[in-house]
PDB file of N, H, CA, C and O in Angstrom:
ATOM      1  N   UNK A   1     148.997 101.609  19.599  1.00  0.00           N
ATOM      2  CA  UNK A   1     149.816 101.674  20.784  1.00  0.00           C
ATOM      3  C   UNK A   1     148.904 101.516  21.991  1.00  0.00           C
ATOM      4  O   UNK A   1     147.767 101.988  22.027  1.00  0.00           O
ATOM      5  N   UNK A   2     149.435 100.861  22.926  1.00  0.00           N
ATOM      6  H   UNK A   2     150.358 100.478  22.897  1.00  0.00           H
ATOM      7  CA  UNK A   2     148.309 100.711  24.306  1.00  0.00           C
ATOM      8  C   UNK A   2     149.382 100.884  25.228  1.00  0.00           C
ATOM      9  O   UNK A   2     150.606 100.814  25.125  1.00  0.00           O
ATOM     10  N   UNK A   3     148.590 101.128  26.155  1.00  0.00           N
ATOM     11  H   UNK A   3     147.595 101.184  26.239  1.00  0.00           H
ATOM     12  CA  UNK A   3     149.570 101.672  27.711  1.00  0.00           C
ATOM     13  C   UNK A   3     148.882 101.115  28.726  1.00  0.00           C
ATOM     14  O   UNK A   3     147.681 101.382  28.689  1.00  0.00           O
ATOM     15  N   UNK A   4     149.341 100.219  29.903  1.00  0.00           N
ATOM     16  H   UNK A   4     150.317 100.002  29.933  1.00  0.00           H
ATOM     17  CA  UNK A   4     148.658  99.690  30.560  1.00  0.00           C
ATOM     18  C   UNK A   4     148.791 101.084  31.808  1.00  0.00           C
ATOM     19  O   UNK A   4     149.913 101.580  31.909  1.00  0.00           O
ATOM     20  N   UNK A   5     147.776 101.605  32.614  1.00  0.00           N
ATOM     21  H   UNK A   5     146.865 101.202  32.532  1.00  0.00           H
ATOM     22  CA  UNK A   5     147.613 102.571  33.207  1.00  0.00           C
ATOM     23  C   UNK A   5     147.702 102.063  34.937  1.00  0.00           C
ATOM     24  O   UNK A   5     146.912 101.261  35.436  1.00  0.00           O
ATOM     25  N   UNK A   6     148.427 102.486  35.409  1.00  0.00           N
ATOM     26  H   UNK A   6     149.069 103.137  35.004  1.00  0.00           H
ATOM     27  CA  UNK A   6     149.374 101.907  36.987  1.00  0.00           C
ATOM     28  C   UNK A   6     148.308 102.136  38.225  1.00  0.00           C
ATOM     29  O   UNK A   6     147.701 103.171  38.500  1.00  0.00           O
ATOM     30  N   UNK A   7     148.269 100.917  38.857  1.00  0.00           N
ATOM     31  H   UNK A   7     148.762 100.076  38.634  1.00  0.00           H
ATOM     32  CA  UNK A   7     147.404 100.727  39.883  1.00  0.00           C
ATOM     33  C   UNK A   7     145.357 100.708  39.258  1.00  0.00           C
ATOM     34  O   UNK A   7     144.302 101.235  39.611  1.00  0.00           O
ATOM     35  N   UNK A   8     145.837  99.756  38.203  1.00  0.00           N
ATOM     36  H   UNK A   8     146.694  99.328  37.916  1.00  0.00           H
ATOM     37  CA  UNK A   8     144.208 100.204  37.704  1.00  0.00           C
ATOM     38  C   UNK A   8     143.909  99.026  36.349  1.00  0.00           C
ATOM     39  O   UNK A   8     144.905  98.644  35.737  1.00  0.00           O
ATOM     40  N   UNK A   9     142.803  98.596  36.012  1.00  0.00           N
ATOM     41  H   UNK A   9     141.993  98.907  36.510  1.00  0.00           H
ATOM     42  CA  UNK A   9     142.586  97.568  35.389  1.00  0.00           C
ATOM     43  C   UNK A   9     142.034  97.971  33.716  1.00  0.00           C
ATOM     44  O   UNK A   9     141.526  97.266  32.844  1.00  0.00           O
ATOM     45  N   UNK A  10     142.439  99.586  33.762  1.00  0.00           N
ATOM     46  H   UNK A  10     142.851 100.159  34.470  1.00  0.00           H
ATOM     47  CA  UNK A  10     141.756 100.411  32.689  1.00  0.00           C
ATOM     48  C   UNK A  10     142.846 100.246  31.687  1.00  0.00           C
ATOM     49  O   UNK A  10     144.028 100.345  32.018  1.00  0.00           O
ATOM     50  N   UNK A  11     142.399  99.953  30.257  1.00  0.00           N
ATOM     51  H   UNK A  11     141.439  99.873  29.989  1.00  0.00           H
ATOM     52  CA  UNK A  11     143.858 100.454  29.236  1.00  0.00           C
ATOM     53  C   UNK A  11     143.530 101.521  28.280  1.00  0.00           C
ATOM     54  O   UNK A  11     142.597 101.715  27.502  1.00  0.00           O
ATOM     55  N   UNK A  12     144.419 102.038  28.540  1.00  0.00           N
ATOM     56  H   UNK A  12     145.178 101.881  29.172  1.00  0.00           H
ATOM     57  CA  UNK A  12     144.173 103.373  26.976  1.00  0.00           C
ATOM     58  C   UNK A  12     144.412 103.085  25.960  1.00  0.00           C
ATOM     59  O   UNK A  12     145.404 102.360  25.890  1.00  0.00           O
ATOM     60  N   UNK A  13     144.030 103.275  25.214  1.00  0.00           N
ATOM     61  H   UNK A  13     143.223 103.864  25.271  1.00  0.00           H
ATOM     62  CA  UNK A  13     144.542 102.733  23.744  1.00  0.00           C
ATOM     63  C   UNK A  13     144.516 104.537  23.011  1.00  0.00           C
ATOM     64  O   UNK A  13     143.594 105.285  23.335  1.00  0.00           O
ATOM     65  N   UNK A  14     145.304 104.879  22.325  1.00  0.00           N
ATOM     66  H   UNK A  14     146.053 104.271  22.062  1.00  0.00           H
ATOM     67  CA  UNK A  14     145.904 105.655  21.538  1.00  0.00           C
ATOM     68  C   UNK A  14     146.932 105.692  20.160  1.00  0.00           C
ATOM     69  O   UNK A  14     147.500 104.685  19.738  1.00  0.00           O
ATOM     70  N   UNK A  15     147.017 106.630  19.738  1.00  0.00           N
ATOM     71  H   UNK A  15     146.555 107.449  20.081  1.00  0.00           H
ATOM     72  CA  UNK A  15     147.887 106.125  17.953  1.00  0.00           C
ATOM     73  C   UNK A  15     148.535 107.641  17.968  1.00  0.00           C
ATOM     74  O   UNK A  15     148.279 108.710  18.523  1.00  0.00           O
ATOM     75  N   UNK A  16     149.483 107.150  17.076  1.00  0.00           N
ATOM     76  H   UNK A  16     149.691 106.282  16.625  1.00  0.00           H
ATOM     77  CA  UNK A  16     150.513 108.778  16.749  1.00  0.00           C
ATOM     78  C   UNK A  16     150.004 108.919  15.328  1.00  0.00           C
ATOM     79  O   UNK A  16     149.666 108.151  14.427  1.00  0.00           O
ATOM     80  N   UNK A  17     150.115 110.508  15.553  1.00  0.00           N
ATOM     81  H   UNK A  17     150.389 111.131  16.285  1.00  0.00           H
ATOM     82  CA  UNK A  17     148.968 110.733  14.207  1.00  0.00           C
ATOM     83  C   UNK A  17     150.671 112.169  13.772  1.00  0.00           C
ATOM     84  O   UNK A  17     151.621 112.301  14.543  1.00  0.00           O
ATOM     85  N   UNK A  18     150.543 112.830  12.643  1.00  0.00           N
ATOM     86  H   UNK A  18     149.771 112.723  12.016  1.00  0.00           H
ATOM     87  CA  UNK A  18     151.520 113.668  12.260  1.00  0.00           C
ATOM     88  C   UNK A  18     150.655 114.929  11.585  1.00  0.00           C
ATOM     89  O   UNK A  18     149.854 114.823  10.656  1.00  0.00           O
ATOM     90  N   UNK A  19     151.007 116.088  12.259  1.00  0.00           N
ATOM     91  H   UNK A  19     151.657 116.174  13.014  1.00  0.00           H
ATOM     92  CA  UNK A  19     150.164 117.152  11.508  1.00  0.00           C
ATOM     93  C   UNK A  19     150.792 118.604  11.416  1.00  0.00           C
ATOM     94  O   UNK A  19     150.998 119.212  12.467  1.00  0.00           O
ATOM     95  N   UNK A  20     151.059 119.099  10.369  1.00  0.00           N
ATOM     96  H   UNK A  20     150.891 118.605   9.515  1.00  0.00           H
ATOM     97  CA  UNK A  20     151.765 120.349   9.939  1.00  0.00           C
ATOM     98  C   UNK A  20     153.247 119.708  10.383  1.00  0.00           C
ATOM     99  O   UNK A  20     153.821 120.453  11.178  1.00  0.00           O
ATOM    100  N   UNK A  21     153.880 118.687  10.102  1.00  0.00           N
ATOM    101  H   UNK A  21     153.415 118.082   9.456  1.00  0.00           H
ATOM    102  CA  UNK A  21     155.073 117.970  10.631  1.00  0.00           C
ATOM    103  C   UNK A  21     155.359 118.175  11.785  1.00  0.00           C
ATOM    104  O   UNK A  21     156.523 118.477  12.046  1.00  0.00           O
ATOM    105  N   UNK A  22     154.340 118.069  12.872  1.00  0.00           N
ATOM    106  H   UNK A  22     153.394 117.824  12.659  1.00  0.00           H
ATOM    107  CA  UNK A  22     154.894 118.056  14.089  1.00  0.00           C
ATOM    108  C   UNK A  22     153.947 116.656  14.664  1.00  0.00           C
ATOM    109  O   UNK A  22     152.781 116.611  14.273  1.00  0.00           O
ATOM    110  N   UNK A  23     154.569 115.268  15.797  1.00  0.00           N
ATOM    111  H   UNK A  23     155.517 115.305  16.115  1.00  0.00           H
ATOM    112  CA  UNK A  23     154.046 114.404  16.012  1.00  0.00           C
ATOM    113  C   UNK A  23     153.201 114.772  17.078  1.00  0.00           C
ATOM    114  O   UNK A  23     153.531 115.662  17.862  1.00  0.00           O
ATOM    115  N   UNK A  24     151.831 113.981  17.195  1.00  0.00           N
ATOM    116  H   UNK A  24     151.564 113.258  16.558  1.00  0.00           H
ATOM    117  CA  UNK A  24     150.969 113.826  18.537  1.00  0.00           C
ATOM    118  C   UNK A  24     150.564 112.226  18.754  1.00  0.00           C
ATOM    119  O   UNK A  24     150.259 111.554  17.769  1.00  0.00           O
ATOM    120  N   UNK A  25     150.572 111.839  19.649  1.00  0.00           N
ATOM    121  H   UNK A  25     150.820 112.385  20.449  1.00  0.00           H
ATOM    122  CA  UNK A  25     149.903 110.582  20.305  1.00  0.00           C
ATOM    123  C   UNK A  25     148.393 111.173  20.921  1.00  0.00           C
ATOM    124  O   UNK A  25     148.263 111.964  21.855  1.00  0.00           O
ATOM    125  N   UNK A  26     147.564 110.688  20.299  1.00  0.00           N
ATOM    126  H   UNK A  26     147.670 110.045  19.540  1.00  0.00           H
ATOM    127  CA  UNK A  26     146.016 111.080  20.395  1.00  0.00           C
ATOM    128  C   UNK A  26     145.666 110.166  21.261  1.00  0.00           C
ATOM    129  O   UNK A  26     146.041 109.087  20.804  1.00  0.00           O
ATOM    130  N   UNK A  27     145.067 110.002  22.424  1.00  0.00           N
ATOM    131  H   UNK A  27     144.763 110.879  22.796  1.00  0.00           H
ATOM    132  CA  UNK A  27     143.784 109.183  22.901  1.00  0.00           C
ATOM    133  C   UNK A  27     142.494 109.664  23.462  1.00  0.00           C
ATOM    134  O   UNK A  27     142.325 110.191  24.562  1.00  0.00           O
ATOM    135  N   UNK A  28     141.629 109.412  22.571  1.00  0.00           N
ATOM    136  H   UNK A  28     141.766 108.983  21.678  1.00  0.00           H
ATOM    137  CA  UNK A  28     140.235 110.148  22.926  1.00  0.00           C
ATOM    138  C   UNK A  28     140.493 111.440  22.298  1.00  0.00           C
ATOM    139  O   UNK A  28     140.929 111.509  21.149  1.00  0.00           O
ATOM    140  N   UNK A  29     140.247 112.427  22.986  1.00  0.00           N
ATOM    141  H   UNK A  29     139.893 112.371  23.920  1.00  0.00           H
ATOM    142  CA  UNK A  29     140.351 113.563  23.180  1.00  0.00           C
ATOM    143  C   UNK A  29     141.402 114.785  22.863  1.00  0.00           C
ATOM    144  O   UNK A  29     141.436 115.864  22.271  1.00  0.00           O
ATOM    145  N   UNK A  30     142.320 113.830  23.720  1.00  0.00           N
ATOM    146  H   UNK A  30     142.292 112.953  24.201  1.00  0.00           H
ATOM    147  CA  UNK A  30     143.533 114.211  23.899  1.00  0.00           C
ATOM    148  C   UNK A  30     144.901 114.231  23.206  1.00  0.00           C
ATOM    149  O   UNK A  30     145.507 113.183  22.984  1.00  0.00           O
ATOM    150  N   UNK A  31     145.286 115.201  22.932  1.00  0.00           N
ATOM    151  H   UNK A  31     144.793 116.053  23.111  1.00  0.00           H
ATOM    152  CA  UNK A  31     146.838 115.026  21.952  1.00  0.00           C
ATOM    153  C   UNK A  31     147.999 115.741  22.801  1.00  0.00           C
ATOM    154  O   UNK A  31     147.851 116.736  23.511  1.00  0.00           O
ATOM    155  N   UNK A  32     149.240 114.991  22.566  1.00  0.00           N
ATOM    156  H   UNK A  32     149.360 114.183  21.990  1.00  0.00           H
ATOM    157  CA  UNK A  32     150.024 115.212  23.676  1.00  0.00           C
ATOM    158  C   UNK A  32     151.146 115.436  22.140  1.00  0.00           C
ATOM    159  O   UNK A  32     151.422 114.449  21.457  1.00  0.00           O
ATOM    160  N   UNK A  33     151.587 116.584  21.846  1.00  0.00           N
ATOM    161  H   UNK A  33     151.363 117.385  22.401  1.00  0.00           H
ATOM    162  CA  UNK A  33     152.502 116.660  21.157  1.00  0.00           C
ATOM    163  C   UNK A  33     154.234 115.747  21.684  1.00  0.00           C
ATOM    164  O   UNK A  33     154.816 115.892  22.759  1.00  0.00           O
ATOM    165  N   UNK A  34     154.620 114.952  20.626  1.00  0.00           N
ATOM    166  H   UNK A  34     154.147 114.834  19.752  1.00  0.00           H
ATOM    167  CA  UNK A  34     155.642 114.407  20.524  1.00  0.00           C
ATOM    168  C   UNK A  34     156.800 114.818  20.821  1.00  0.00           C
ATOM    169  O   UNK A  34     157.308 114.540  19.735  1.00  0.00           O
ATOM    170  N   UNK A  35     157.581 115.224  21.366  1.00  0.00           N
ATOM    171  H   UNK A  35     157.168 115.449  22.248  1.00  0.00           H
ATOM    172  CA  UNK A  35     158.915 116.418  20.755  1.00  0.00           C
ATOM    173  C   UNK A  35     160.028 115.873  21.304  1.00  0.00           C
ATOM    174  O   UNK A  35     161.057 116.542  21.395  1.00  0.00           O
ATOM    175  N   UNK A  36     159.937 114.158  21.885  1.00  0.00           N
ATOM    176  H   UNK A  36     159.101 113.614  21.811  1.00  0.00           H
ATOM    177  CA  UNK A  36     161.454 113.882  21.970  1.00  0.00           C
ATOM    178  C   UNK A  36     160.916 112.378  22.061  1.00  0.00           C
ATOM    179  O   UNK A  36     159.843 112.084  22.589  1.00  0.00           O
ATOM    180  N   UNK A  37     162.089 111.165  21.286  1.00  0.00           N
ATOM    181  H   UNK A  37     162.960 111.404  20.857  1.00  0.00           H
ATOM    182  CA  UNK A  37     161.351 109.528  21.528  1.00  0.00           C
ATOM    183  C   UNK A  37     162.905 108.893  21.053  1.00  0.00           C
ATOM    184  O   UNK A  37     163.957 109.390  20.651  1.00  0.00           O
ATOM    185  N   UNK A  38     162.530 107.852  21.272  1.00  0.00           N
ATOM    186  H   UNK A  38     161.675 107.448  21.599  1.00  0.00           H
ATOM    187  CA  UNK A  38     163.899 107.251  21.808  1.00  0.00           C
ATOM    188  C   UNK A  38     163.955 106.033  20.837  1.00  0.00           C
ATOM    189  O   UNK A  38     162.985 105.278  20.768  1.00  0.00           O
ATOM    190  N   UNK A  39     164.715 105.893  20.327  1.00  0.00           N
ATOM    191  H   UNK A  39     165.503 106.506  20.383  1.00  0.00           H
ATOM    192  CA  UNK A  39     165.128 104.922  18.582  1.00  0.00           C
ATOM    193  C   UNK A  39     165.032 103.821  19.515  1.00  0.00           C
ATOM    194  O   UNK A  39     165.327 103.578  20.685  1.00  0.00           O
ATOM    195  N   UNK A  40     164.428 103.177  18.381  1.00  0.00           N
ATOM    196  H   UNK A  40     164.189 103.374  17.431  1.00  0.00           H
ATOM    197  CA  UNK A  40     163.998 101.124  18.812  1.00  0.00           C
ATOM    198  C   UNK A  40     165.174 100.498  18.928  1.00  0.00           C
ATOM    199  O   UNK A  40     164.975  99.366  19.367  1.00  0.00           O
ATOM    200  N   UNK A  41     166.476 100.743  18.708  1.00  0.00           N
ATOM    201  H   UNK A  41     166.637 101.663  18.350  1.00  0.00           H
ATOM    202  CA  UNK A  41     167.609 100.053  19.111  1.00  0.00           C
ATOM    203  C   UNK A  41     168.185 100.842  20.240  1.00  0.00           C
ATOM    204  O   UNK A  41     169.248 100.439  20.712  1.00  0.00           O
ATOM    205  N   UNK A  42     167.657 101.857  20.711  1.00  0.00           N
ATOM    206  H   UNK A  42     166.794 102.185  20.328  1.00  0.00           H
ATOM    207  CA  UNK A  42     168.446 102.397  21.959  1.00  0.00           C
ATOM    208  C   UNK A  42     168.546 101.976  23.300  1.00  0.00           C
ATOM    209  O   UNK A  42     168.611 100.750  23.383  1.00  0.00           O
ATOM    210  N   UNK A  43     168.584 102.622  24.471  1.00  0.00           N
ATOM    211  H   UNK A  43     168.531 103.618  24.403  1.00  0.00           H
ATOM    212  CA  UNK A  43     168.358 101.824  25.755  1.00  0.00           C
ATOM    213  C   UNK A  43     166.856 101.865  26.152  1.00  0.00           C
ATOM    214  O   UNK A  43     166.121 102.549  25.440  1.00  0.00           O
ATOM    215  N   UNK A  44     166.423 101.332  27.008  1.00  0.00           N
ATOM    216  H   UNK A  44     167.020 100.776  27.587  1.00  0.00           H
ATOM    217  CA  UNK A  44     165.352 100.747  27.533  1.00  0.00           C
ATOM    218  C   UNK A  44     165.477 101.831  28.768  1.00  0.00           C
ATOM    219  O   UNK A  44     166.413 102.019  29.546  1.00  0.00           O
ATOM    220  N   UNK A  45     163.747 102.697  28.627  1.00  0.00           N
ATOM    221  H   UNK A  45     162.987 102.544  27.995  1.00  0.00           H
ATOM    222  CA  UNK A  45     163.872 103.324  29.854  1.00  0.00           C
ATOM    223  C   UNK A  45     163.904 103.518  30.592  1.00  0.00           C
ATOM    224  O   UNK A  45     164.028 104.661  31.032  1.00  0.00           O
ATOM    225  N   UNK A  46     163.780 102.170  31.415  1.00  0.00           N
ATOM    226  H   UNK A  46     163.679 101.241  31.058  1.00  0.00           H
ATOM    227  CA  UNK A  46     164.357 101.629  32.955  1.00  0.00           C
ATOM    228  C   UNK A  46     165.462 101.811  33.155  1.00  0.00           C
ATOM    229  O   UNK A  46     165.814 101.833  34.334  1.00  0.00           O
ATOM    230  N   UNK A  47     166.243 101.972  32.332  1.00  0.00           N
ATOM    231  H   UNK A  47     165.957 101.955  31.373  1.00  0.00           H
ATOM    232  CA  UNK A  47     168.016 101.515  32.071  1.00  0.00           C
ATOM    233  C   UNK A  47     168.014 103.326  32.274  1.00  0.00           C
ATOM    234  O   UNK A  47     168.043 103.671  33.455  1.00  0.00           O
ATOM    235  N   UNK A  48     167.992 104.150  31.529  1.00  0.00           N
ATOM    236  H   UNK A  48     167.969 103.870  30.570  1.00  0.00           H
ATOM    237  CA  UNK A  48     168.019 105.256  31.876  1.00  0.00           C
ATOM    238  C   UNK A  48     167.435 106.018  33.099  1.00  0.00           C
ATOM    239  O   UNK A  48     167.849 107.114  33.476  1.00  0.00           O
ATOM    240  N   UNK A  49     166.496 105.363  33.635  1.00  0.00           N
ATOM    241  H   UNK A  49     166.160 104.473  33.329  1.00  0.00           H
ATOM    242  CA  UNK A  49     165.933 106.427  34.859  1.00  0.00           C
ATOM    243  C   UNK A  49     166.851 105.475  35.703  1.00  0.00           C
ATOM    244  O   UNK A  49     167.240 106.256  36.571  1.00  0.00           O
ATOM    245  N   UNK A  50     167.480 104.174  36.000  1.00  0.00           N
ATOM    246  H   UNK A  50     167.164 103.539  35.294  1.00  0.00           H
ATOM    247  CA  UNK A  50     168.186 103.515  36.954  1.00  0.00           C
ATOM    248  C   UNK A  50     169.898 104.834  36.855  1.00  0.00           C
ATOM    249  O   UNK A  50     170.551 105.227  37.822  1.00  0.00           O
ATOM    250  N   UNK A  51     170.125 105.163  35.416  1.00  0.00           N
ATOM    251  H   UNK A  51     169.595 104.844  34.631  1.00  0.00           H
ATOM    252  CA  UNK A  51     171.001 106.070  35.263  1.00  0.00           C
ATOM    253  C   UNK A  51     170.942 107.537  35.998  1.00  0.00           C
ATOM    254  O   UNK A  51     171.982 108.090  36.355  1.00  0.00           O
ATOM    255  N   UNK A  52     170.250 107.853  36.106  1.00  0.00           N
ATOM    256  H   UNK A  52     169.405 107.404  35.817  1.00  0.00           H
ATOM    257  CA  UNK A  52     169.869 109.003  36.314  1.00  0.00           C
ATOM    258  C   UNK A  52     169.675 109.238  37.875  1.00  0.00           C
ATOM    259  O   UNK A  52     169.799 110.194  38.641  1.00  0.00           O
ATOM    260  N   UNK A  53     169.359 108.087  37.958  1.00  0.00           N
ATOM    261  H   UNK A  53     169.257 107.311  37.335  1.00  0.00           H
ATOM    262  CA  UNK A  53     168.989 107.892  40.422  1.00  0.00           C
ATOM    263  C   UNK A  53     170.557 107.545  40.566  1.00  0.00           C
ATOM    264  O   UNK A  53     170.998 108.570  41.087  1.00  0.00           O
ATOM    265  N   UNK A  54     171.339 106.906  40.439  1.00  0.00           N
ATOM    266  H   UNK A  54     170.980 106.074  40.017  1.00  0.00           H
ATOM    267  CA  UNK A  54     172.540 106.465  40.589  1.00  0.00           C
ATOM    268  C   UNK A  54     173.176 107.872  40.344  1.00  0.00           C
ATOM    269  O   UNK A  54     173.446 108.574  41.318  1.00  0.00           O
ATOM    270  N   UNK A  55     173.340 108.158  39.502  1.00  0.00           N
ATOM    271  H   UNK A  55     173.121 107.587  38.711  1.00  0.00           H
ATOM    272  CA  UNK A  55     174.418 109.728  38.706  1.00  0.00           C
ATOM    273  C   UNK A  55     173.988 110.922  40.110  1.00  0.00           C
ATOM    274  O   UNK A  55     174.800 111.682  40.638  1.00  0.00           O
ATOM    275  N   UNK A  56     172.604 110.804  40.453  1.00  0.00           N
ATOM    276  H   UNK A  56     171.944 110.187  40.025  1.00  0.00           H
ATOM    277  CA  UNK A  56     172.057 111.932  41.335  1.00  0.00           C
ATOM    278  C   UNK A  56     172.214 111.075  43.104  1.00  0.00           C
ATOM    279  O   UNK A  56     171.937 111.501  44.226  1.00  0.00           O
ATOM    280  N   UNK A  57     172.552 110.280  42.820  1.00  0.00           N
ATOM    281  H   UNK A  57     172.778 109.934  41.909  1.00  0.00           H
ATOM    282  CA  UNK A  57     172.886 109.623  44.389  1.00  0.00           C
ATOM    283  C   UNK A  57     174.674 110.166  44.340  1.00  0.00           C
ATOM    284  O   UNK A  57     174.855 110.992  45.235  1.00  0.00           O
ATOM    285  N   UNK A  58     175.647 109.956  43.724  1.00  0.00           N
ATOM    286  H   UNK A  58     175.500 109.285  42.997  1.00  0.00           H
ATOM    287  CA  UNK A  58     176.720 110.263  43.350  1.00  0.00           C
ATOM    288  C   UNK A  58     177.221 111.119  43.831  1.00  0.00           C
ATOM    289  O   UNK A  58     178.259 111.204  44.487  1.00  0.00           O
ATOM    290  N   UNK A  59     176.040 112.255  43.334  1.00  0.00           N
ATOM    291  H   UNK A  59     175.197 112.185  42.801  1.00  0.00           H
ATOM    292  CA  UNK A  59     176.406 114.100  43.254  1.00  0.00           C
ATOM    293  C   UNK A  59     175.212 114.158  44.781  1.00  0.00           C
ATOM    294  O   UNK A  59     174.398 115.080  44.727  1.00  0.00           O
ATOM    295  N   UNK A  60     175.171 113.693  45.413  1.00  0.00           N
ATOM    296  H   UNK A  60     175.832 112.944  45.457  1.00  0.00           H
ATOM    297  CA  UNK A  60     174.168 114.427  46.401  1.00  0.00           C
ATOM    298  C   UNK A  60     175.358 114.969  47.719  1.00  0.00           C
ATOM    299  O   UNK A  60     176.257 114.402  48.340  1.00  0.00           O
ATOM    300  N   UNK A  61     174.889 116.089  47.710  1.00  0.00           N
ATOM    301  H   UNK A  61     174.158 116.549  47.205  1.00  0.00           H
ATOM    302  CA  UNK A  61     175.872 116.779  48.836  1.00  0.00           C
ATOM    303  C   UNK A  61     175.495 116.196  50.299  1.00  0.00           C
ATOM    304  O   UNK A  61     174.324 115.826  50.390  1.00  0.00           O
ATOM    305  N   UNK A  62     176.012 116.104  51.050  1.00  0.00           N
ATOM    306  H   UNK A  62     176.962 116.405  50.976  1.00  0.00           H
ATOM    307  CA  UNK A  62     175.641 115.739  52.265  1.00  0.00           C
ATOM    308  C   UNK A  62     176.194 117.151  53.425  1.00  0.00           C
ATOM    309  O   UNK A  62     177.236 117.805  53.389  1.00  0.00           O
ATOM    310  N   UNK A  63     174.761 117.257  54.589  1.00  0.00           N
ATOM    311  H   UNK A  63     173.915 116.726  54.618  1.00  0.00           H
ATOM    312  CA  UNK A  63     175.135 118.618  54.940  1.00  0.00           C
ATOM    313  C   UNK A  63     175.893 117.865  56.760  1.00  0.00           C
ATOM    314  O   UNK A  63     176.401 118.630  57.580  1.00  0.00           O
TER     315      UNK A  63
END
């Protein structure tokens, strides 16, 4: 898995590793336990955070 890292020419490279059945994405050092991911046929997470600014523009109270 690689992640291109924002405003910067650096890439991380990292892998999901599984241990005592719980997931981590390792890079270097670092393990970031797994605990929620989103099925390869689902929406695209642009599509959801565009959901989520819209739904909260909606509900914004005005004083």
């Amino acid at each position: 898995m690689t992640e291109r890292i924002h405003d910067s020419n650096q890439t991380a490279k990292g892998h999901v590793i599984t241990e005592d059945g719980k997931q981590y994405f390792v890079c270097g050092k670092n393990y970031i336990e797994v605990s929620e991911h989103f099925p390869q046929k689902g929406r695209k997470l642009n599509d959801l955070i565009e959901d989520v600014i819209l739904h909260t523009a909606d509900n914004r109270r005005t004083a």
